[in-house]
C-alpha atoms as one frame of an Amber mdcrd trajectory, in Angstrom:
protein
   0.000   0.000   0.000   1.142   3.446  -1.330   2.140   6.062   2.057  -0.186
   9.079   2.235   1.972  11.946   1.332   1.964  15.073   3.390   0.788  16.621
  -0.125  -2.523  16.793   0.715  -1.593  19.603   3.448  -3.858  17.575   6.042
  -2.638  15.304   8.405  -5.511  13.392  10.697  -2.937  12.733  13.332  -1.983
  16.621  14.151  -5.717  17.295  13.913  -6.674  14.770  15.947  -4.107  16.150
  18.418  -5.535  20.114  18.095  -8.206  19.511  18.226  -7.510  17.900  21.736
  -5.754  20.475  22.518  -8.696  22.814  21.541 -10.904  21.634  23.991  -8.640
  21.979  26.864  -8.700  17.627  27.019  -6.227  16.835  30.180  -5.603  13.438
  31.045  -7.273  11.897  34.077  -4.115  12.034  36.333  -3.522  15.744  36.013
  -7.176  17.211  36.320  -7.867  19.030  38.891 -11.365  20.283  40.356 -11.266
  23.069  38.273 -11.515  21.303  35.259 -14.264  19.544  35.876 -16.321  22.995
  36.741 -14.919  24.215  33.663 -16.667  21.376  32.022 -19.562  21.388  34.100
 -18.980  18.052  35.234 -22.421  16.431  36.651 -23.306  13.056  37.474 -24.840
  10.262  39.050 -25.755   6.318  39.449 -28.001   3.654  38.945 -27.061   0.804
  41.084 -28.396  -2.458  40.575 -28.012  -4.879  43.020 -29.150  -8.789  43.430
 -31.046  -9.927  46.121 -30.047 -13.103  48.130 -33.149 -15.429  47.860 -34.201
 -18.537  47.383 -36.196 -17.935  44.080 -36.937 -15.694  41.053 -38.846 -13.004
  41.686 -42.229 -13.941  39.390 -41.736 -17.167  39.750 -40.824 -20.175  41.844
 -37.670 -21.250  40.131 -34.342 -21.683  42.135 -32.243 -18.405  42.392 -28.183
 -17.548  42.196 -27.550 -20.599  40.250 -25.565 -20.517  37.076 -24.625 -22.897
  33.882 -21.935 -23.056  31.538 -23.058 -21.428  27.773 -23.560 -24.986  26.081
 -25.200 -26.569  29.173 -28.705 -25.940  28.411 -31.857 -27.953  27.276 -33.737
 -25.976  24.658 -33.227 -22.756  22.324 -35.869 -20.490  21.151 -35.446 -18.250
  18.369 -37.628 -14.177  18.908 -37.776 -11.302  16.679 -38.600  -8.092  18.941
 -41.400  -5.500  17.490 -41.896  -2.226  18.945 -45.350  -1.549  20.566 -47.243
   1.950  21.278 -47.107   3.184  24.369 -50.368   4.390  26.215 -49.038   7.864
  24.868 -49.192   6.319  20.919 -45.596   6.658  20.635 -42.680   4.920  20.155
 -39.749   4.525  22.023 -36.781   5.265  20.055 -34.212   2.427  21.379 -37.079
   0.466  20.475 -37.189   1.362  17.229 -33.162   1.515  16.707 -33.412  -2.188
  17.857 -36.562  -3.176  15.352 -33.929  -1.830  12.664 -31.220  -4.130  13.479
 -33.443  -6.749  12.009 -31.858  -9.372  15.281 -32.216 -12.642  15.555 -32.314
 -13.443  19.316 -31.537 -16.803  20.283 -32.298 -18.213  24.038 -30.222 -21.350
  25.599 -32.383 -22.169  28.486 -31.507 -24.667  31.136 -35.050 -26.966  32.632
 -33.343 -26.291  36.299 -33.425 -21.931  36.223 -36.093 -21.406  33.763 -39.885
 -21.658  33.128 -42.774 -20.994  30.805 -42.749 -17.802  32.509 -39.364 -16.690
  31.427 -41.063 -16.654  27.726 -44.122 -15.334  28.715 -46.227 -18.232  28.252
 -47.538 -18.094  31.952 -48.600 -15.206  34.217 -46.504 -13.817  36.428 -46.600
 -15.313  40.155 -47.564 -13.331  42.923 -44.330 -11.331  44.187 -41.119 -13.131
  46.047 -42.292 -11.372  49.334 -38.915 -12.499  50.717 -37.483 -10.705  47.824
 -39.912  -7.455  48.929 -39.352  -7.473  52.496 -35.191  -6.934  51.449 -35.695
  -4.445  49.184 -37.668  -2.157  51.138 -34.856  -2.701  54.446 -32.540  -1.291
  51.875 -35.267   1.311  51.603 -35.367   2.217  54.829 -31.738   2.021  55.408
 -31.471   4.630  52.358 -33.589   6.840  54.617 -36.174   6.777  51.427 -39.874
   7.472  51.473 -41.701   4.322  51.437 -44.701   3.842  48.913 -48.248   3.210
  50.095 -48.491   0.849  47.504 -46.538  -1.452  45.209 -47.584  -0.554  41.610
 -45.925  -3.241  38.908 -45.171  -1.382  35.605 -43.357  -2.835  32.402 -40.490
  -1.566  30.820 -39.408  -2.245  27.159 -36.290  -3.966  26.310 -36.046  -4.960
  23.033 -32.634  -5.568  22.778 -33.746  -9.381  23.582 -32.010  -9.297  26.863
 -35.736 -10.762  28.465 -37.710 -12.515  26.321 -40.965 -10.916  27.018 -39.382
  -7.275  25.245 -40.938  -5.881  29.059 -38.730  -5.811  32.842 -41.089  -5.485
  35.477 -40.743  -3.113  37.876 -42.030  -1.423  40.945 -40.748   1.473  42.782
 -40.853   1.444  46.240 -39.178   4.527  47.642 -38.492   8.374  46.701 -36.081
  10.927  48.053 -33.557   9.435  50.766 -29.859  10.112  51.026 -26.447   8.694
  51.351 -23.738  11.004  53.461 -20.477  11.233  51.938 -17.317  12.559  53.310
 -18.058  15.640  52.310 -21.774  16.124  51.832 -24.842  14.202  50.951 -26.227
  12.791  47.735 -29.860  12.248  47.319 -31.365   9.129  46.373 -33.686  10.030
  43.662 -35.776   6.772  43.919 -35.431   2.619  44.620 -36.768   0.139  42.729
 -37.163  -3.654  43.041 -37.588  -5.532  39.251 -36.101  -8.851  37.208 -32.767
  -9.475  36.159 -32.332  -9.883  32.645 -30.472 -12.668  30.618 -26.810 -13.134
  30.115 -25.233 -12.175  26.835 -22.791 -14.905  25.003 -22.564 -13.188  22.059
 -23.840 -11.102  19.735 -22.070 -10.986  15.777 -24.092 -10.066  12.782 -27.827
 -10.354  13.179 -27.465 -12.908  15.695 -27.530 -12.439  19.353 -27.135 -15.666
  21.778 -28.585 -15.066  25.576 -28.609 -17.537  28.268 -31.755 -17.580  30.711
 -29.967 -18.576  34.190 -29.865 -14.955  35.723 -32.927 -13.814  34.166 -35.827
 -12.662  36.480 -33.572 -13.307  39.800 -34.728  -9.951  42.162 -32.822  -7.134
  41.719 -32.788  -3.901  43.204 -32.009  -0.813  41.387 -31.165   2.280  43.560
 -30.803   6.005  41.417 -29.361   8.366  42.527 -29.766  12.154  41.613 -26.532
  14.245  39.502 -25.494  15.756  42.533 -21.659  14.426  42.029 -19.615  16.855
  40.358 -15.758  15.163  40.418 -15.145  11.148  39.458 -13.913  10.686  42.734
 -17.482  12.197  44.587 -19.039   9.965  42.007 -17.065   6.475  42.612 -17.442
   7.305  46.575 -21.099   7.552  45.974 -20.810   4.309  44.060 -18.917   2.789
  47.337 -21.140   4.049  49.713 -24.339   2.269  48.301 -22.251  -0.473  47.721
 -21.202  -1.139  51.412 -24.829   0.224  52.564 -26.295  -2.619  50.442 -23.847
  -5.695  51.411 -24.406  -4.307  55.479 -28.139  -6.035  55.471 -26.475  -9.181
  54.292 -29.419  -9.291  51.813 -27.760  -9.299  48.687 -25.568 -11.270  46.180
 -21.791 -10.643  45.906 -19.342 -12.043  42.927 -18.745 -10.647  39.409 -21.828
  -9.150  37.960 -24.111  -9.303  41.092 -24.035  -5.578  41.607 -23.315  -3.587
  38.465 -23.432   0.856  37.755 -24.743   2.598  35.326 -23.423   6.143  35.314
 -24.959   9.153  34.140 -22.282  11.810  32.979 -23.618  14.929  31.583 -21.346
  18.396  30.761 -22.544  21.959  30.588 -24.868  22.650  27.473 -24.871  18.699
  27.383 -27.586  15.817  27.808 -27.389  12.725  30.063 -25.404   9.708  28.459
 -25.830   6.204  30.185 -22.955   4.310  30.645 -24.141   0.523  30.996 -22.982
  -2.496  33.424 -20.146  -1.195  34.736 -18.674  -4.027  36.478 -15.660  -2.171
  39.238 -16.304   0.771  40.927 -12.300   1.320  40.241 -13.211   1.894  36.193
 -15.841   4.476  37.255 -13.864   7.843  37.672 -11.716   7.552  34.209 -14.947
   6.434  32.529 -16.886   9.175  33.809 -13.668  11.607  32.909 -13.774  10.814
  29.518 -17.266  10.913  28.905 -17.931  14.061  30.267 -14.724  15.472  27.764
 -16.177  13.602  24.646 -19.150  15.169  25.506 -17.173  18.615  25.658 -15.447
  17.438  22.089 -18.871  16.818  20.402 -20.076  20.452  21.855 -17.062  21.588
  19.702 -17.752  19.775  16.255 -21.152  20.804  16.343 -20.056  24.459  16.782
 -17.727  24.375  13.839 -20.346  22.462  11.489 -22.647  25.381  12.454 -20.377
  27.835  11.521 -20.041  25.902   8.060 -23.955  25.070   7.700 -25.713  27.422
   9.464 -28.949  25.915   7.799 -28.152  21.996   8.817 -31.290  21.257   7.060
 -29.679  21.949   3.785 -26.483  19.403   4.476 -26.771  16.178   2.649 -24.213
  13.677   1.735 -23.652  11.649  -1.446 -22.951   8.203  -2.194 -22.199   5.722
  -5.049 -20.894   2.263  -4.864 -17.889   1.205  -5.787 -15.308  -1.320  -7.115
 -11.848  -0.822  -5.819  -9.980  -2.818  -8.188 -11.951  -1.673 -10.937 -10.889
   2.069  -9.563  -7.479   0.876  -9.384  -7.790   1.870  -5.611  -4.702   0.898
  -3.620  -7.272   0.422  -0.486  -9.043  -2.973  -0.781 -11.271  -4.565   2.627
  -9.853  -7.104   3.659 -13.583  -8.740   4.721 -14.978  -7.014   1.546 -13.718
  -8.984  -1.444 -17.057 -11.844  -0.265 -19.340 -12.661  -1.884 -22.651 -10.484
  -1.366 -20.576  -7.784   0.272 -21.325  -3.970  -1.188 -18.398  -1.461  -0.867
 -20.137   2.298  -0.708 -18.194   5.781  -0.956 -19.565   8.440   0.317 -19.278
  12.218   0.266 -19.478  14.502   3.598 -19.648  17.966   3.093 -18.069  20.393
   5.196 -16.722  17.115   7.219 -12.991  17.672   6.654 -11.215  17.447  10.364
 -13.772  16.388  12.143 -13.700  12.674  11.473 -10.261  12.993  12.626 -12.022
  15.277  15.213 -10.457  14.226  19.305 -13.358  12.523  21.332 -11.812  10.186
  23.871  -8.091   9.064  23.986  -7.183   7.100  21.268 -10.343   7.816  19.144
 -12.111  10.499  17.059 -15.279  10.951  15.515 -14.991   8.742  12.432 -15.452
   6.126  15.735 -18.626   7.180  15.957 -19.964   6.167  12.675 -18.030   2.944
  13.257 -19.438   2.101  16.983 -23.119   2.769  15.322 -22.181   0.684  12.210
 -21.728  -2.364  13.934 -24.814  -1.657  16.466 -27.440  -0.630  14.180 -26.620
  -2.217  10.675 -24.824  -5.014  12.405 -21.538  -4.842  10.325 -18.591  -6.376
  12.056 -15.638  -4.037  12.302 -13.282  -3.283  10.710 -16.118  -1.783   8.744
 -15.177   1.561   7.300 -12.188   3.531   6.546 -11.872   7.500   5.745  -9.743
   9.976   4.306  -8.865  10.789   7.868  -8.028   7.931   9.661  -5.798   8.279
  12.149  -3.647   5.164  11.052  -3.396   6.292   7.467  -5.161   3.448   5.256
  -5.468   5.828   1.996  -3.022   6.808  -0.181  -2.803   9.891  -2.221  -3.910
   7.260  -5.507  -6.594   6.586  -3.489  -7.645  10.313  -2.336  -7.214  11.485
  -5.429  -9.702   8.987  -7.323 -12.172   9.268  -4.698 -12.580  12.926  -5.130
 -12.658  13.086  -8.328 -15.974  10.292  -8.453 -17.259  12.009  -5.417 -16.969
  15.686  -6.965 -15.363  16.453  -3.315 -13.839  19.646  -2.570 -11.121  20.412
  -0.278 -13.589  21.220   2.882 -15.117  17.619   2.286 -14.303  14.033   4.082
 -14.845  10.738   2.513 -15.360   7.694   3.808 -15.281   4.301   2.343 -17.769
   1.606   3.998 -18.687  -1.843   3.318 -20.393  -5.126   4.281 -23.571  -7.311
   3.486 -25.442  -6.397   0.634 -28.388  -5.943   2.277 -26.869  -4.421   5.101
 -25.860  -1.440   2.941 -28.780   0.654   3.334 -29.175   0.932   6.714 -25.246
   1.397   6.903 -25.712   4.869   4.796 -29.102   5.572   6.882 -26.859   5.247
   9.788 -23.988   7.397   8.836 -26.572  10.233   7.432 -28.485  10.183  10.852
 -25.382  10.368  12.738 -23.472  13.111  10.905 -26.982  15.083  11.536 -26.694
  14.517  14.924 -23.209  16.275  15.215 -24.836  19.243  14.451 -27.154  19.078
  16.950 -24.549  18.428  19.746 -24.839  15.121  22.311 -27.123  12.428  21.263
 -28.542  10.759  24.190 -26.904   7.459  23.985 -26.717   4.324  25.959 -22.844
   3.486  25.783 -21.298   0.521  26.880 -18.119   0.549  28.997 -14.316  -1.096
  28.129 -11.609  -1.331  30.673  -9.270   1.225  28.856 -11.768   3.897  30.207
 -13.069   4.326  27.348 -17.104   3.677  25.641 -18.743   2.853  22.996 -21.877
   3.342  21.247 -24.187   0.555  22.799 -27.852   1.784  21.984 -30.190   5.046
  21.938 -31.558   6.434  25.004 -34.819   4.852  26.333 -37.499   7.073  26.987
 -39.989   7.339  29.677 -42.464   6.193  26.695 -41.173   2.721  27.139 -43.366
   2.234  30.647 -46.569   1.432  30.802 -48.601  -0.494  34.056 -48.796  -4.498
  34.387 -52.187  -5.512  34.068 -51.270  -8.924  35.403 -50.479  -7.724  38.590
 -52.569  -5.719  41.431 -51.327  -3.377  43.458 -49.561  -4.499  46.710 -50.491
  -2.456  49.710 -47.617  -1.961  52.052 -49.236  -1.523  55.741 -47.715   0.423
  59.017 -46.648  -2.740  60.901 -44.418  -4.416  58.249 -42.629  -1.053  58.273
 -42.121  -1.227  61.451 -40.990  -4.640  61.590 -38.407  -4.126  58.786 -37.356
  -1.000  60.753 -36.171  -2.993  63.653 -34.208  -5.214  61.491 -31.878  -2.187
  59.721 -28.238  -2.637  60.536 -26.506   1.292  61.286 -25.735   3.372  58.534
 -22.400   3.602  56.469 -21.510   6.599  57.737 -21.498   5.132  61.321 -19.699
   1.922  60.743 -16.466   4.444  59.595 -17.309   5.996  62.751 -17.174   2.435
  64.832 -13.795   1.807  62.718 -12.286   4.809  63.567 -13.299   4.454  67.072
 -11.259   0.705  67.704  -8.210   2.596  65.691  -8.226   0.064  62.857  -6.587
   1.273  60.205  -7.484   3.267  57.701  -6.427   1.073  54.924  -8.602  -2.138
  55.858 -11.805  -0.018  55.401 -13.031  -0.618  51.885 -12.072  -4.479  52.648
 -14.234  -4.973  55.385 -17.137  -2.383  54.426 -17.450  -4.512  50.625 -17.581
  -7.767  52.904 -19.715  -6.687  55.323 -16.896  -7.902  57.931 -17.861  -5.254
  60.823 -20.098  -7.974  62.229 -17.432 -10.265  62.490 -15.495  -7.775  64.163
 -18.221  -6.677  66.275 -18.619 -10.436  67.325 -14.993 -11.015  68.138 -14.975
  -7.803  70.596 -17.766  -9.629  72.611 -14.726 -12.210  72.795 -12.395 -10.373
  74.267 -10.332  -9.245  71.138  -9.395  -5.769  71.079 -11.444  -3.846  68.142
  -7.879  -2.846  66.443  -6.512  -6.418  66.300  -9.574  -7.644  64.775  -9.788
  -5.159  61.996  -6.060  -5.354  61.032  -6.824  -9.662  61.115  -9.758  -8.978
  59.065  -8.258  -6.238  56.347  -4.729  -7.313  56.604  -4.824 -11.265  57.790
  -7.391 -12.679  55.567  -7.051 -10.001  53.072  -3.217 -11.476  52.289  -4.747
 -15.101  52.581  -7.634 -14.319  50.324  -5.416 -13.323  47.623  -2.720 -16.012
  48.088  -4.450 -18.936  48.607  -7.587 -20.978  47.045 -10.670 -20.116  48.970
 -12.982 -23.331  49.904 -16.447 -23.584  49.287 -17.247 -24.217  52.632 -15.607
 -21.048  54.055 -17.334 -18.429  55.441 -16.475 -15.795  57.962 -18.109 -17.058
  60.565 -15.144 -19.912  60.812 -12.901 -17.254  62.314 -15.299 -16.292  64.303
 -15.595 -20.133  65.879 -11.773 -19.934  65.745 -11.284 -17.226  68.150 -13.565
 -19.064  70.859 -11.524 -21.969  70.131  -8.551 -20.019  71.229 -10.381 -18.414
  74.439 -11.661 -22.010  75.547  -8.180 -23.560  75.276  -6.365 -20.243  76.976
  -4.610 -19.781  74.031  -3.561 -16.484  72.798  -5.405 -14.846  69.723  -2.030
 -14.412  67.894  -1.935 -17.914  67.059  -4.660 -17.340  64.593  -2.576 -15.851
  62.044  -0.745 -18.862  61.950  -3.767 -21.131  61.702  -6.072 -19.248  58.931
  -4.039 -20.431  56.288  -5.529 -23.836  56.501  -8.906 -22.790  57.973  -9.227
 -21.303  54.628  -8.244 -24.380  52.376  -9.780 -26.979  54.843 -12.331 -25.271
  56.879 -14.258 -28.447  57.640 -10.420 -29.236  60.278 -10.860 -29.444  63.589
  -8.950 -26.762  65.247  -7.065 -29.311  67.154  -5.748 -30.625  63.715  -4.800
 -27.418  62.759  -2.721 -26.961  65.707  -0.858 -30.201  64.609  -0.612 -29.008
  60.961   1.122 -26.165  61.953   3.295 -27.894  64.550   2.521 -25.949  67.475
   3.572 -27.090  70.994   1.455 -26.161  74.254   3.999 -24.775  76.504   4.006
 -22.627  79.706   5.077 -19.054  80.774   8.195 -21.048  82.690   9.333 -23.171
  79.998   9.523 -20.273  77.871  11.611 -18.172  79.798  13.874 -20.772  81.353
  16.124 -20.684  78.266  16.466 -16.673  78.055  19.463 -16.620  80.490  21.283
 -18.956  78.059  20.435 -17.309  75.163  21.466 -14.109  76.058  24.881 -15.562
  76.247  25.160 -17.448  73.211  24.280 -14.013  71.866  27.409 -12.638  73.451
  29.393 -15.890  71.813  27.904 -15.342  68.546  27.322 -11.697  67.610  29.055
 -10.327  64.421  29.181  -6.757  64.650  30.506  -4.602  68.006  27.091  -3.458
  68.461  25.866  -5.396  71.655  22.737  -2.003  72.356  20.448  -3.612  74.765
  17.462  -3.819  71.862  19.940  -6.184  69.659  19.863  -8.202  72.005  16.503
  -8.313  72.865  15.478  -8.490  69.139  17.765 -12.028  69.056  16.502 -13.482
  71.795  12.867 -12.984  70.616  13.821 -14.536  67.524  14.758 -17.363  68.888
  11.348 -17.710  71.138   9.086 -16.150  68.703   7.399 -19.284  66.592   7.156
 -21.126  70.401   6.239 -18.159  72.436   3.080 -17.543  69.262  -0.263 -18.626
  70.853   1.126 -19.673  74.410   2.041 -16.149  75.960   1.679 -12.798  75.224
   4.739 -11.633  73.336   4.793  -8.374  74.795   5.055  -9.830  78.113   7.750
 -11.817  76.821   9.671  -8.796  76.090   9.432  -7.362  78.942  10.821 -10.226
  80.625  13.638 -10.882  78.331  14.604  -7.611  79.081  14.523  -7.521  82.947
  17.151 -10.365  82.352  19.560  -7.407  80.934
């Protein structure tokens, strides 16, 4: 392929890097608070969460267990329609998804699924186990409780439930979550389905697996009161920790997942979906809010190009590459039944090459939306200003001249499935449009490089519409009452009870995302100083837990029977760092075996001072430097006693008596 010469007095790359420069982009590490008001920064959180029950929440099928993706007993094939809502309108992901023309394929699995899952049967009466958490997470949000439980559907026609509807109730309004530095309201809490698990989705096909779908799941929203990505992953913490504290709810990879809201100033809300680590959350947020400042900035220089947008319209013609004598061929476009298109953007030249988040420009938007909406795979388009250069000046030059282009016009080159092809050049048009508009409210999906891409259009509130197959629950004075009484303390005051037993500062997130103040709380009642239990909890197991291969049978309340253990027998609580090792791996031993395993020997104060005297001479013998201080000593000596002295006396005792010998 034939270099792109510098010729052409463009380069993508240095526009690309202007234009980043033109916004005032600054890298996650280096921005400060100012930047962000600059911005106008603004954002907040959905939070879903799984409940811990028994089963689903509209029907009686076991929940919280999982299959492989080929263990399953039947597949169904659906084609999603959009519906009119009470309003007789559409809801435009609804349409976007009816246009992707998706074939949605479910594996289901006879021991998590039902003929409810696919809408053959009515939904059951609600898990009231299910309820009765949700609204203690309620109350522990300090939210509003609802009179009554109203059931409403929600579309979702991107096949992720095989109904196209989530239901949903809300059961609280307005509460708040305290901060370190002030308080974020909670907007509302809901209680609804899971959906399905995605295997895959290429082409028109998209495979889903039922296991997850329709366990209970809470969603808690939050309003845009965060206005820095480290306010905004706190916030994402806090409900986090406020959540696992009832010991309601689910833990493990995609049991609680975020969707964040970012909006900038003269900007609209864009939803990042199912973020899975609160730790992504402030460079995703970072760089949304800046692509959103970057598309604020093409659509001010395409309005100062078109004032009259209505008047823009691009051009296209297909197109044969080798027949052109193109030096640019697709490598997936030389199939059978694949259409190559050219087409003609005017006024478009620098911004496809245009900065928008790092690493990517605005041509990335046409891609993102190619592969979404006409469901080409990438690579599925190139341009005149890609920012890896793919054209050469041959290929420019003959482009133009079919194309009629003039100097202040882009091209770009796309191709796939024949029949794909129209919708491709729909898409393109609709989303060049956009850019003059500004932000399109977009669903985007979320990649570990903190970076998004385009996953589907907004929903609407059009979308929602009331479940006739369900009455209205009516939530009376006593069960709020009763649920009351069961709250654990807020978040706010288990940092409080940390600080208070001088644990360290470190070990907080641990034992806050594992709920582990209980434990702590229990071991106290024990005798163990509150300090020495936090640093075993966040330092200890911590270490352990990400050394060592966790059992199945472990749980925390092990080292909780461990520590009696060690008060019944009059041993010292020391020893347990030397015994959780294999508590973890084996948790079904006996203490007593453990004690073996490790080789520990019961011995007395006397015995274990009776050789100090002798010790402190063969120091003397055996030193190797002139320094003989009175703590080198010491230090020796205790080395020599340490592993027997663990577990039988308390080695701070010991060192005061090894150095009363002195």
């Amino acid at each position: 392929m034939k270099k792109k010469s510098s010729a052409s007095g463009f380069d993508p790359r240095k526009n690309y890097l202007q234009t980043q420069k033109d916004i005032g982009y600054v890298s996650r590490k280096k921005a400060k608070k100012s930047d962000y008001e600059r911005i106008g920064f603004k954002s907040g959180l959905e939070v879903h969460q799984q409940l811990k029950t028994k089963q689903k929440l509209f029907c009686r099928c076991p929940a919280g267990i999982y299959h492989d993706h080929n263990d399953y007993d039947a597949e169904i094939i659906r084609h999603m329609r959009p519906t009119l809502s009470e309003m007789g309108e559409y809801d435009g992901t609804a349409l976007m998804e009816f246009k992707t023309r998706k074939n949605i394929f479910y594996r289901i699995n006879n021991q998590t699924a039902c003929t409810y899952e696919i809408d053959d049967t009515p939904p059951f009466p609600i898990n009231r186990e299910a309820l009765e958490y949700a609204l203690e997470i309620s109350l522990l949000s300090k939210l509003n409780i609802v009179g009554e439980v109203h059931i409403t559907r929600k579309q979702y026609l991107d096949g992720s439930i095989p109904t196209g509807f989530q239901r949903t109730a809300i059961l609280g309004v307005e509460g708040e979550i305290q901060l370190s530095n002030k308080k974020i309201g909670i907007l509302q809490l809901s209680i609804e389905e899971d959906s399905c698990r995605e295997i895959s989705d290429i082409g028109h096909n998209r495979i889903y697996k039922t296991d997850r779908l329709g366990m209970p799941l809470i969603e808690t929203v939050t309003h845009p009161q965060c206005l820095t990505p480290d306010e905004l992953r706190e916030a994402a913490e806090h409900i986090r920790f406020l959540n696992r504290s009832t010991g309601r709810v689910r833990t493990g990879m995609g049991a609680g997942r975020e969707d964040v809201n970012v909006s900038c100033k003269g900007g609209t809300r864009v939803e990042i979906k199912g973020v899975a680590h609160n730790r992504w959350i402030p460079e995703l947020s970072h760089n949304e809010a800046f692509r959103q400042w970057a598309l604020l900035n093409i659509r001010t220089l395409l309005l100062q190009r078109f004032p009259d947008p209505k008047k823009w319209n691009l051009e296209w013609q297909e197109i044969s590459p080798k027949k052109m004598g193109l030096d640019f061929i697709p490598t997936n476009g030389t199939k059978n039944g694949t259409k190559i298109v050219a087409i003609k953007l005017p006024g478009f030249k620098g911004i496809l090459s245009h900065f928008t988040q790092p690493k990517q420009s605005f041509s990335n938007e046409l891609a993102d939306r190619l592969k979404v909406i006409a469901c080409i795979e990438r690579p599925n388009m190139t341009s005149t200003e890609e920012l890896h250069e793919q054209l050469s000046d041959n290929d420019v030059q003959k482009l133009t001249e079919l194309l009629k282009a003039t100097e202040n016009d882009a091209i770009c080159i796309i191709w796939g499935p024949t029949d794909d092809i129209p919708t491709a050049i729909e898409t393109v048009e609709e989303r060049c449009r956009m850019a003059f508009e500004g932000i399109p409210g977009e669903t985007r999906k979320s990649l570990p490089d903190g970076t998004t891409i385009f996953e589907r259009v907004l929903p609407g509130a059009d979308r929602m519409y009331p479940d006739t197959d369900s009455p209205p629950i009516p939530l009376q004075e006593e069960l709020i009452e009763k649920l009351s009484s069961r709250i654990p303390p807020e978040v706010s005051k288990r940092f409080v009870q940390l600080k208070s037993w001088k644990v360290p500062a470190d070990t907080y997130t641990y034992i806050l995302k594992r709920n582990l103040v209980p434990i702590i709380e229990q071991l106290v009642d024990l005798g163990v100083t509150g300090r020495f239990a936090g640093t075993f909890l966040g330092h200890t197991l911590k270490h352990i837990e990400g050394t060592k291969p966790k059992h199945s049978n472990f749980t925390y309340n092990r080292i909780v029977d461990l520590f009696k253990f060690l008060k019944q027998e009059g041993l010292k609580f020391q020893l347990a760092k030397l015994m959780l090792p294999h508590i973890y791996e084996y948790p079904n031993m006996d203490f007593d075996s453990v004690l073996t395993s490790i080789g520990f020997k019961r011995k007395t104060k006397e015995e274990l001072l009776a050789p100090i005297n002798y010790l402190i001479e063969k120091f003397r013998e055996i030193k190797t430097s002139k320094d003989d201080s009175k703590d080198i000593v010491v230090s020796w000596v205790l080395g020599q006693l340490h592993k027997q002295a663990i577990g039988n006396v308390c080695l701070k005792e010991l060192r005061n008596e090894v150095e009363s010998k002195l």
